[in-house]
C-alpha positions in Angstrom: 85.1 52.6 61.5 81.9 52.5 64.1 82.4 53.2 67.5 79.4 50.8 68.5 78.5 48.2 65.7 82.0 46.7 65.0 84.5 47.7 67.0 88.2 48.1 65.4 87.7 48.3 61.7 90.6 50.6 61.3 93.1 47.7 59.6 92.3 47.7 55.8 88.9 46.5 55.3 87.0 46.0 52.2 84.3 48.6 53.0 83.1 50.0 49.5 80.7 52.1 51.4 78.4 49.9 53.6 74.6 51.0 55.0 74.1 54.7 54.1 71.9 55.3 56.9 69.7 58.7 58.3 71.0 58.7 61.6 73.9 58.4 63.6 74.1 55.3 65.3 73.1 51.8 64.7 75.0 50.5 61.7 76.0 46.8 62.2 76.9 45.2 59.1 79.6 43.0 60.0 83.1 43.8 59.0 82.0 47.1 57.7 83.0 50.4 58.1 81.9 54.1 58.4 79.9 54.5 55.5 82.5 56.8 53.4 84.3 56.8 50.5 84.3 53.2 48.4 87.3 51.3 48.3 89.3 53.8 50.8 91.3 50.7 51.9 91.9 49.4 48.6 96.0 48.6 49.0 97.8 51.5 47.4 101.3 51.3 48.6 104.3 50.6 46.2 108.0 50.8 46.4 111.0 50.3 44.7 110.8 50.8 41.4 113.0 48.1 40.9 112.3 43.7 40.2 113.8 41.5 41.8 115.8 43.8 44.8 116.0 42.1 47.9 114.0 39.0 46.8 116.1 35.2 46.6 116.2 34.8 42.7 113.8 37.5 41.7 116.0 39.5 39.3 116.2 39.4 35.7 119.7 39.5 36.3 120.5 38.8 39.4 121.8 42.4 39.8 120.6 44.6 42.8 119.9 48.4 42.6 119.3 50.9 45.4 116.2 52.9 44.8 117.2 55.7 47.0 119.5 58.6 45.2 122.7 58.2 46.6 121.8 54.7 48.1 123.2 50.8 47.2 121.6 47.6 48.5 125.5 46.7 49.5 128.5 48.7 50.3 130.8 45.8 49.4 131.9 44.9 45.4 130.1 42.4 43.5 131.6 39.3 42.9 135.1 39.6 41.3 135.3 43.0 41.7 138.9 44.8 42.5 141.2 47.5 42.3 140.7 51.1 41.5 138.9 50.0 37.9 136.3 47.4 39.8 135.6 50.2 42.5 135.1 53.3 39.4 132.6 51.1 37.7 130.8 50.2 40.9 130.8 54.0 41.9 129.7 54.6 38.3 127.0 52.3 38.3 125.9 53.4 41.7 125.6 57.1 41.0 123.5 56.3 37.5 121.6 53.7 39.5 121.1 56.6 42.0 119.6 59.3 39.9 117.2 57.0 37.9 115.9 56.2 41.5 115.9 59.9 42.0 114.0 60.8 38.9 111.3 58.0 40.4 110.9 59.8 43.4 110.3 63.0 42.1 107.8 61.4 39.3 105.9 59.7 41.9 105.8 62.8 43.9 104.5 64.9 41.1 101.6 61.8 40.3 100.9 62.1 44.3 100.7 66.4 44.2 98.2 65.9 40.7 96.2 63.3 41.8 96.2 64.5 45.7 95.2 67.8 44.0 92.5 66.4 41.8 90.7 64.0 44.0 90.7 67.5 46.6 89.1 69.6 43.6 86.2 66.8 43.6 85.4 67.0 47.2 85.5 70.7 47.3 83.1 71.0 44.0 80.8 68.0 44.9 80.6 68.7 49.0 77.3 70.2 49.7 79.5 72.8 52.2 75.7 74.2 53.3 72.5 72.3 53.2 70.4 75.6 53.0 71.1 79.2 51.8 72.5 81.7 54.0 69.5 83.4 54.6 68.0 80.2 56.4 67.5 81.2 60.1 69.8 79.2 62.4 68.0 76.5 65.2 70.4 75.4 67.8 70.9 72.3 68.5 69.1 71.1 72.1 68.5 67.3 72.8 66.3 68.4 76.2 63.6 70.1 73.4 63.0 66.5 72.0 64.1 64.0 74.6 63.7 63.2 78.2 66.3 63.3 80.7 65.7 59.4 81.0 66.3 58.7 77.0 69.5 61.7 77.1 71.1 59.6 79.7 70.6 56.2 78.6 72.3 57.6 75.3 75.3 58.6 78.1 75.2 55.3 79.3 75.6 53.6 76.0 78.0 55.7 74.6 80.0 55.1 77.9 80.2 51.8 77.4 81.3 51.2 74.2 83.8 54.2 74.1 86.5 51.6 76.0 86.3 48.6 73.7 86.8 51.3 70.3 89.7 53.2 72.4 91.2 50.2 73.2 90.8 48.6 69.3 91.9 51.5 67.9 95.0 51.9 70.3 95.6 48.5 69.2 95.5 48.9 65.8 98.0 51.8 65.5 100.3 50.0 68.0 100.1 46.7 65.7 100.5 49.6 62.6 103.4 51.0 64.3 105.4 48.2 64.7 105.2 46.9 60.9 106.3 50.3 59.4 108.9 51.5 62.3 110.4 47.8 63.4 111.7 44.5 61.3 109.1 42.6 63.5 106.7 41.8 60.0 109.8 41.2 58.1 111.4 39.1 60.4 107.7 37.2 60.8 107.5 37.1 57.4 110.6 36.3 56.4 109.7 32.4 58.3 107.1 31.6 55.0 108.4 29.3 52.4 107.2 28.9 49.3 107.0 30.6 46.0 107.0 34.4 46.2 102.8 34.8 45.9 102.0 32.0 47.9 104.6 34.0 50.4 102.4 36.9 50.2 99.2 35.1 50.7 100.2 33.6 54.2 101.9 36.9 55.0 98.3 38.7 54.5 96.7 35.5 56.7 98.7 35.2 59.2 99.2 39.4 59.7 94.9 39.2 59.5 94.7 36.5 61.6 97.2 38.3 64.5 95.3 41.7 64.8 91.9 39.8 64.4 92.9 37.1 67.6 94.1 40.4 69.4 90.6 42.5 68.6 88.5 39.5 69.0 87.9 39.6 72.3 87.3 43.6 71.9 84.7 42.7 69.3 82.5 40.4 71.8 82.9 43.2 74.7 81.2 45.5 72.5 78.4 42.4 71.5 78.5 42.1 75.1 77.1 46.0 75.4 74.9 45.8 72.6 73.1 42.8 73.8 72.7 44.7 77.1 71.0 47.6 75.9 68.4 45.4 73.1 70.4 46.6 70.3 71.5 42.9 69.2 69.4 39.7 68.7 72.4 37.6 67.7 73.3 34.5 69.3 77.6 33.6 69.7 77.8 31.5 66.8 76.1 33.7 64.1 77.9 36.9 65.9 81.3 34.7 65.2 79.9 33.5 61.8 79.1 37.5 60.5 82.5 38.3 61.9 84.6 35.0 60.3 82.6 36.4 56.7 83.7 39.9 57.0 87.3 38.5 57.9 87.7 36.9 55.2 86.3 39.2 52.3 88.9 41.9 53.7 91.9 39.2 53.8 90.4 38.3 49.9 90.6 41.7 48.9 94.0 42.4 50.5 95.5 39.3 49.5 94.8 40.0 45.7 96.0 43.4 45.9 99.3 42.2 47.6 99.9 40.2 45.0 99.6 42.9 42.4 101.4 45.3 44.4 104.3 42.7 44.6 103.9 41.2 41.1 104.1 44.4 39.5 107.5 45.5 41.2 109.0 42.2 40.0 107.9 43.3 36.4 107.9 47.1 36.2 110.6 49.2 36.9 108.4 52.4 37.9 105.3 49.7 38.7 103.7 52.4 41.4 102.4 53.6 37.8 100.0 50.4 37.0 99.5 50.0 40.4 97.7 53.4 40.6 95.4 52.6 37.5 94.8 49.2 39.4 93.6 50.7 42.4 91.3 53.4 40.5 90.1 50.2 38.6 89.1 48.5 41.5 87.6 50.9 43.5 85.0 51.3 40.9 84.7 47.5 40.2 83.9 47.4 44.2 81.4 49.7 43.9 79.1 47.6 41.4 80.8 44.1 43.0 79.9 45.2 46.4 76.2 45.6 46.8 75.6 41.9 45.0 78.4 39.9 45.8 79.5 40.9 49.4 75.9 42.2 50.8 73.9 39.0 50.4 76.8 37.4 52.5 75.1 38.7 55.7 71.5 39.6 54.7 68.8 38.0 53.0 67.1 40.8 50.1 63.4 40.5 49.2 61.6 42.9 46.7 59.1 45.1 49.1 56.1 42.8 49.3 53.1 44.9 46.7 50.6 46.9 48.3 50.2 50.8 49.7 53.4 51.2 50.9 55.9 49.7 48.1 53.7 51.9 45.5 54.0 54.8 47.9 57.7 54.3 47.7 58.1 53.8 43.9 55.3 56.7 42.4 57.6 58.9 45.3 61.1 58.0 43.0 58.8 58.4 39.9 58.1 61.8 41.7 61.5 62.6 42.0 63.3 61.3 39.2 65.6 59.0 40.3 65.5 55.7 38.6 65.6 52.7 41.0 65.2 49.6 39.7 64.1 47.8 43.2 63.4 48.8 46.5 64.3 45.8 48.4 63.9 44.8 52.6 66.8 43.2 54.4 66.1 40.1 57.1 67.8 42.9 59.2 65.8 41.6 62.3 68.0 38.2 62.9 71.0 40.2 63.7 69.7 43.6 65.0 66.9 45.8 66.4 68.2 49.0 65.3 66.5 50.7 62.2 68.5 51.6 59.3 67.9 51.7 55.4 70.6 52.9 52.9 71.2 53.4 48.7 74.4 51.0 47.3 75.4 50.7 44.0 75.0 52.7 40.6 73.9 51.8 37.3 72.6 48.6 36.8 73.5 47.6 40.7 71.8 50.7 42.2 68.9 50.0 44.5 67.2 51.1 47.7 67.5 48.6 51.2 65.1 48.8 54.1 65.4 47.3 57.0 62.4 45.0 57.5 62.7 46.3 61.4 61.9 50.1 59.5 58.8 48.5 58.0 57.4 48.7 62.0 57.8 52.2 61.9 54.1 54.4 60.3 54.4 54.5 56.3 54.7 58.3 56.4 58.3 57.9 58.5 59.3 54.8 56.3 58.6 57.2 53.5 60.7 60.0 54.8 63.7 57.7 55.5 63.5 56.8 52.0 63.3 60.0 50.6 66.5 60.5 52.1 68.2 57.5 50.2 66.4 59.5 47.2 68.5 62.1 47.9 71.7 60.7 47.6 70.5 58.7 44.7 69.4 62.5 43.0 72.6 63.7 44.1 74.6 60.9 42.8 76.2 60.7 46.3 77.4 57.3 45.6 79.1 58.0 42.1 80.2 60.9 43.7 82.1 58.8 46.4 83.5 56.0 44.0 85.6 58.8 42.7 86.4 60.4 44.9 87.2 57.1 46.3 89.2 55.9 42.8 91.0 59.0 42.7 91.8 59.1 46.4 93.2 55.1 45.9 95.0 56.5 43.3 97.1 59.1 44.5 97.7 56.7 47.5 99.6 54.5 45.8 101.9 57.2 44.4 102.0 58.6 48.8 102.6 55.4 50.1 105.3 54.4 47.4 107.1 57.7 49.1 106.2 56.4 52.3 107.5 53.5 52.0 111.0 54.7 50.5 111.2 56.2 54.1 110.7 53.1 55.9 111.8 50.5 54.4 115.2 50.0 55.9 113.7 50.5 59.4 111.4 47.6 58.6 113.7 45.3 57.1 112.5 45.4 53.4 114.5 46.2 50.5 112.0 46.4 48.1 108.0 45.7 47.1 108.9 42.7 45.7 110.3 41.1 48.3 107.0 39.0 50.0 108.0 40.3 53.7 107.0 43.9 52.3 103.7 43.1 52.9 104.2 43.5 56.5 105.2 47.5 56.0 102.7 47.7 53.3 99.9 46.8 55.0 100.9 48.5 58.4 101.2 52.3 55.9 97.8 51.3 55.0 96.5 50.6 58.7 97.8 53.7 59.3 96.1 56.1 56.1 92.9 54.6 57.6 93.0 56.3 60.6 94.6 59.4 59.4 91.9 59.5 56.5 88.9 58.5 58.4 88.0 62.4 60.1 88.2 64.2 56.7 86.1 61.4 55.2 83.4 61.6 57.9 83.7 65.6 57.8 82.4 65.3 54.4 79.8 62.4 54.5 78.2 64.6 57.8 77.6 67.5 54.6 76.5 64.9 52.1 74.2 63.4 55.0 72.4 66.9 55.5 72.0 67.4 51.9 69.9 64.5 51.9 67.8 65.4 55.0 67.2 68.9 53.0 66.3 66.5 49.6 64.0 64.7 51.9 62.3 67.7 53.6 61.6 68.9 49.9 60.2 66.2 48.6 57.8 65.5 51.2 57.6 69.0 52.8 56.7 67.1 56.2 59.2 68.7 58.5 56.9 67.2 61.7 57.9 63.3 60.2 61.2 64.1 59.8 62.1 65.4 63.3 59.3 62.1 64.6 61.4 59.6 62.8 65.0 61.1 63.4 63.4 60.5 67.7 63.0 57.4 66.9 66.0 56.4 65.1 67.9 57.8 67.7 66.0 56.2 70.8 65.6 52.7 69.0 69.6 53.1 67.9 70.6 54.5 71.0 72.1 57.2 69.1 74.7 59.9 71.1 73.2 63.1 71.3 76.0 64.8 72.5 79.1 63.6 71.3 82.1 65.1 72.2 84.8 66.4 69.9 87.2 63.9 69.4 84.2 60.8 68.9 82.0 63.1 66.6 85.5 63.5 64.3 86.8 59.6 64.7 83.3 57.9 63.9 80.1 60.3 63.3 79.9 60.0 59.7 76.3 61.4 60.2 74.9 64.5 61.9 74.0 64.4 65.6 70.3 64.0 66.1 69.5 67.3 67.3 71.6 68.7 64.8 69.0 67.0 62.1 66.3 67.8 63.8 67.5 71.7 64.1 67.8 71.4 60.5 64.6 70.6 59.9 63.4 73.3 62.4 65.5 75.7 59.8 64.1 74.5 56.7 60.4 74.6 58.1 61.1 78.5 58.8 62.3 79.0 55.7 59.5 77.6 53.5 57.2 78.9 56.1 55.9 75.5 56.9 54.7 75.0 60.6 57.7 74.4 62.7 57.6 71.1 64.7 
């Protein structure tokens, strides 16, 4: 989720990390969010444990089971049940029916507790909790040392005027959330689609995408409204609309697809919240590899770096360093934006570095130092890191919002997962794990983030670039140098700028290099 390049991402979006940038503001790729965790919205809920419940002539058998210990789908007998003997067997049946559901509860909550346990022993084990030893001296942050009171208060302006339209989205998006886990309105909605029972889920993923998109449309072109105002978009209506249609429909893609697994499987399996999880760890790390060329090139243009000073500057820097890349490529960035930004996607075979061609305006030595950065997460393995984290995190969601759900699901209509309508209380769980996740996800990238300024600052030991080009990412981005609180937890999934730069001041007193 950005507060200022796309307003509202916090319904399940396809993410998989987006533009890994070295500063704080700026990032506009459409439909993206804050560069985090890949495939955090990957749909992990599941339910019942049971095929067929609740669904028109989805059972094996036609027979109904409560997945709730204690708990039937009817209080009434089956058909040509009576008497004493009909009522024992039903009680019978119920109360066997009742502790299997039972024993799945307590399974998924042990999956949840090992998984929730393991993918929190990889953060705390791969988090870079300080970017430089104790004994470094501490700089305070102060955005008067570095910028004028003209350039602090345009930043106040800015920041002013885009905090309405993401307030609002995200109001709207929890509201919209709200009413799918805690009401029957999706059901009820939902419950209008005819058709066979994937096709059901399909629509029910359109038409719930296309609702909360109409709502947070007009949002989205207040805040294109704002960045046009202040030189930070060069985008006309119809390619604004166009980026945004694209990044629509990869999310509703993604999310359909998952649906239909989610639902599929709980018409199959009896504990399917099992495959489910694999699924999801499986396609967080296919996203990973997909995303950077299959979904990138659907908004940018990549060219390799054009030969001469600069490109071999970059590469002998990598050769320097030790990090393979096998490109370093420059994005038509300029046809959408003026802000600078450059970031590292992929791993493997799909691992390269992207520059904005608006950077390449910038001296070489500051181009340099930006991607000496992405070197740094590249060294660090920042993005392998992430996918799983992200895998494992996807993981043990499925098993949290299968418990989640077992709550819910009679206040929102749905019996079980495989009935299509669950869809509605599905996605809304996963609406709402977005949010919730989205502070502890940015409280970790802001650690990661540093690491790679310090990477940066050691392998070019230029502390007096670093601070130059962190000014004028933050004056070209219109970065907020003072966020408050609540803002720097929602959507900084960077360091403030004076908090960089006081880092660099830091590590320039302790290698006893000039300070800047």
């Amino acid at each position: 989720m950005t507060k200022d390049g796309q307003v509202g991402d916090t319904f399940p979006t396809t993410d998989a990390s987006g533009p890994d940038t070295p500063q704080e503001a700026g990032s506009d790729v459409p439909g993206s969010s804050d560069p985090g965790e890949p495939g955090s919205d990957v749909p992990s809920a599941s339910e019942s444990g049971q095929p067929g419940s609740g669904v028109p002539g989805a059972s094996a058998a036609g027979e109904s089971r409560p997945d709730v210990p204690g708990a039937s789908e009817s209080g009434e007998p089956g058909p040509g049940a009576s008497g004493t003997g009909a009522r024992d067997d039903q009680a019978g049946a119920g109360a066997g029916a009742g502790a299997e559901a039972g024993a799945g509860w307590r399974q998924a909550g042990v999956v949840c507790a090992v998984l929730g346990l393991a993918t929190l022993a990889v953060v705390v084990v791969t988090t870079p909790w300080r970017a430089l030893p104790p004994s470094a001296p501490y700089v305070a942050p102060d955005p008067a040392r570095d910028f004028t009171p003209a350039e602090i208060a345009r930043a106040a302006a800015f920041d002013a005027a885009t905090t309405a339209p993401a307030y609002l989205s995200l109001g709207l998006s929890l509201l919209f959330a709200g009413l799918l886990v805690l009401t029957p309105v999706g059901a009820r909605l939902l419950g209008r689609l005819r058709g066979p029972w994937w096709v059901r889920v399909v629509l029910g993923v359109l038409l719930l995408t296309a609702l909360v998109e109409a709502v947070r449309w007009p949002l989205g072109m207040w805040a294109e409204t704002v960045l046009r105002a202040y030189g930070l978009s060069t985008q006309d209506w119809a390619a604004w609309s166009a980026d945004r249609v694209k990044g629509i429909g990869v999310n509703a893609a993604v999310l359909a697809v998952a649906m239909i697994a989610v639902v599929g499987l709980a018409r199959k399996v009896r504990r399917w919240w099992i495959p489910a999880a694999a699924g999801a760890f499986a396609l967080t790390v296919a996203l990973s590899f997909v995303y950077p060329v299959v979904v990138e090139p659907l908004y940018n243009d990549f060219r390799p770096m054009p030969q001469g000073p600069l490109r071999t500057g970059l590469l002998q820097m990598a050769a320097r360093d030790g990090v393979p890349v096998e490109d370093v490529l420059v994005a038509d960035a300029s046809r959408r934006t003026t802000a600078l930004n450059a970031y590292v996607s992929g791993f493997g075979a799909t691992r390269r570095i992207v520059v904005y061609d608006t950077l390449l305006r910038a001296p070489a030595p500051q181009v340099e130092l930006v991607v000496a950065h992405e070197l740094g997460h590249a060294r660090n393995g920042d993005v392998l890191d992430g996918t799983l984290v992200g895998a494992l995190g996807a993981a043990a969601g499925t098993a949290l919002l299968y418990l989640a759900f077992q709550l819910v699901r009679r206040r929102a209509g749905v019996a079980s997962a495989a009935d299509p309508r669950a869809v509605g209380v599905l996605v809304g769980l996963m609406s709402l794990a977005t949010v919730l996740s989205g502070p502890a996800l940015n409280l970790v990238s802001r650690h990661v983030e540093a690491r790679a300024d310090v990477h940066a600052l050691d392998l070019t030991r230029d502390p007096a670039t670093f601070v130059a080009m962190q000014k004028r990412l933050a004056i070209t981005n219109i970065a907020d140098l003072s966020p408050d609180a609540v803002e720097y937890a929602l959507y900084a999934s960077h360091p403030s700028t004076p908090e960089r730069i006081a880092l660099a001041r830091a590590w320039a007193r302790l290698n006893g290099v000039p300070a800047p």
